[in-house]
Each structure stands twice: as C-alpha cells, then as structure tokens.
C-alpha positions in Angstrom: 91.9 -21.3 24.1 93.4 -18.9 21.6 93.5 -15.1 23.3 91.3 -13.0 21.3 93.5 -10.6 19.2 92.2 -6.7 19.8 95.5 -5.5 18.4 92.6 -3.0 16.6 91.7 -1.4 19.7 95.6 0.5 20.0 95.7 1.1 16.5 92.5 2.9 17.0 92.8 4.4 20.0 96.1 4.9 20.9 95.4 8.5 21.5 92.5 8.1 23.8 94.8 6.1 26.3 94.7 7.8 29.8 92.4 10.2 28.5 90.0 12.2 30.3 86.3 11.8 29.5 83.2 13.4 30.8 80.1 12.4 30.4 77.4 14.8 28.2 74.9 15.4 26.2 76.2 15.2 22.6 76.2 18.8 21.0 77.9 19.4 17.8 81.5 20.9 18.2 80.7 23.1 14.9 76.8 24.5 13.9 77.0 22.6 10.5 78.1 18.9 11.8 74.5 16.6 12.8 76.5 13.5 13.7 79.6 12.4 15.7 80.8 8.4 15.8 82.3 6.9 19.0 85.9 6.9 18.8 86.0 3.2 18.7 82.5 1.0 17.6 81.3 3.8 15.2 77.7 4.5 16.8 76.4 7.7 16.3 75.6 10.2 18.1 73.3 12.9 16.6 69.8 14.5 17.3 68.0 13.7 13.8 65.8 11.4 15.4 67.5 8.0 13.4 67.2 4.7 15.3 69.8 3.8 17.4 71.4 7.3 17.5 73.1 8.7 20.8 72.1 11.6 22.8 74.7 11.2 25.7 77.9 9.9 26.0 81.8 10.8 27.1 84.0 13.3 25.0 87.4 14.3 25.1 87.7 17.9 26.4 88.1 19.1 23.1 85.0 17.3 21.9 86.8 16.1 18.9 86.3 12.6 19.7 83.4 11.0 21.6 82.8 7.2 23.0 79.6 5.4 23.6 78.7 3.9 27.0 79.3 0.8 26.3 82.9 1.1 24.8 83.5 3.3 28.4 82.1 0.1 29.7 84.4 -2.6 27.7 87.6 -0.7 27.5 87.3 2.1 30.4 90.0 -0.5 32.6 92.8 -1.7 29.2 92.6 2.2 28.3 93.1 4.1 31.9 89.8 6.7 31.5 89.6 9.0 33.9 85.7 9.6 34.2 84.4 12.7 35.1 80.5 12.2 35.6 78.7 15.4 34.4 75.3 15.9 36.7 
C-alpha cells in the first residue's frame, strides 16, 4: 500500500514543530477579532454561538495560532508538542 502523502502538514505547520501549547478557553488575542481557525484543519473557534464552533483548545503562547483537540490528537507525536494542560 501506497504511504499516504501529508507533505501538507510541514508546509503548514512547519512553525508549530516542537511548539509549546497550552490548553484554554479561546479568547480573542484583539477586542475586534470573533473567530480564530486551528492552525492546521481550519475549525473555528469563536463564541457566536455557530454550530460546530470551538470554545477550548491549545494556543501558542502568543495566542497567534490555535489547534483543535483533535489535530493535538492526530499530530501531537510527528510535530513534538509539548502540552501544558491549563486546570
């Protein structure tokens, strides 16, 4: 069986590997932004009461970029998170 190419995941997130990531409730880094996107599958996080938006999730400790649990879950291992788990 072919090896499934995810050449797409370094491209995307080459600057997220060995990054550190807590895990929060999303706030907006600036009053006027309503939504952030995961870093790598795009989901949003926001509090405008869409379907399917986030509440929590991991951020960078700039908050510029923010990944959903289940990307921590698919990738945490290939990109070398360290996870800080925020009571």
């Amino acid at each position: 069986m072919a090896e499934k190419d995810n050449g797409w995941l370094t491209d995307q997130a080459d600057h997220l590997i060995g990054a550190a990531l807590t895990r929060s409730e999303w706030t907006p880094l600036h009053p006027a932004d309503d939504h952030d996107h995961c870093a790598l599958c795009w989901a949003k996080f926001s509090k405008l009461g869409l379907p399917d938006e986030l509440h929590v999730g991991w951020r960078t400790a700039d908050q510029r970029y923010w990944v959903c649990q289940q990307c921590v879950d698919d990738f945490n291992v290939r990109l070398q998170w360290i996870l800080h788990d925020n009571p």
